[in-house]
C-alpha positions, 0 to 999 in steps of 0.5 A: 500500500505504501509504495502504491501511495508513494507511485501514486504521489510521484505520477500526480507530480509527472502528470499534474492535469492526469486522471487518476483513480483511488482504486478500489484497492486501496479501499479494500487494503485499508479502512480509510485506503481511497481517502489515502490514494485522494491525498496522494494524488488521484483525483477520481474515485469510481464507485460500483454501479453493477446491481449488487447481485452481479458484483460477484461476477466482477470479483478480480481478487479475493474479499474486493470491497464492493459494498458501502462507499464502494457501491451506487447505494453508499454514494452518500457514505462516499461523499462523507468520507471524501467531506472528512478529508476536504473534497468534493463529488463532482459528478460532471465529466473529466476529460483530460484537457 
């Protein structure tokens, strides 16, 4: 998890105006692993949108976080935790420009 937060750091600074995620990853690393990855640098998060009884399906890796904060119905959740750490939801486009 460190040396993600750490590359994660180092790509904001190569790539200031870049897209980069808080994967889901991270949040199933550590309680508070997206929050991490926003205050290393990525600045987009991408909550589940699958209908929960299809997550399953997408499962990459064992115990992947896909419920809470990581899903469309812990939108509000995600919200309050980015809120904690200063950020807001923009919910508009984000092209890379």
């Amino acid at each position: 998890m460190e040396q993600t937060l750490l590359l994660l750091s180092i790509f904001r600074l190569m790539h200031p105006r870049a897209l980069i995620p808080s994967t889901t990853a991270l949040a199933t690393l550590a309680p508070n692993g997206r929050e991490r990855g926003i205050l290393a640098g990525a600045n987009v998060v991408m909550p589940n949108l699958s209908p929960s009884g299809e997550r399953s399906k997408y499962a990459l890796y064992d115990n992947k976080a896909s419920m809470g904060a990581e899903a469309a119905e812990g939108l509000a959740l995600l919200d309050q935790r980015l809120k904690s750490i200063g950020y807001v939801i923009d919910k508009s486009r984000g092209d890379y420009k």
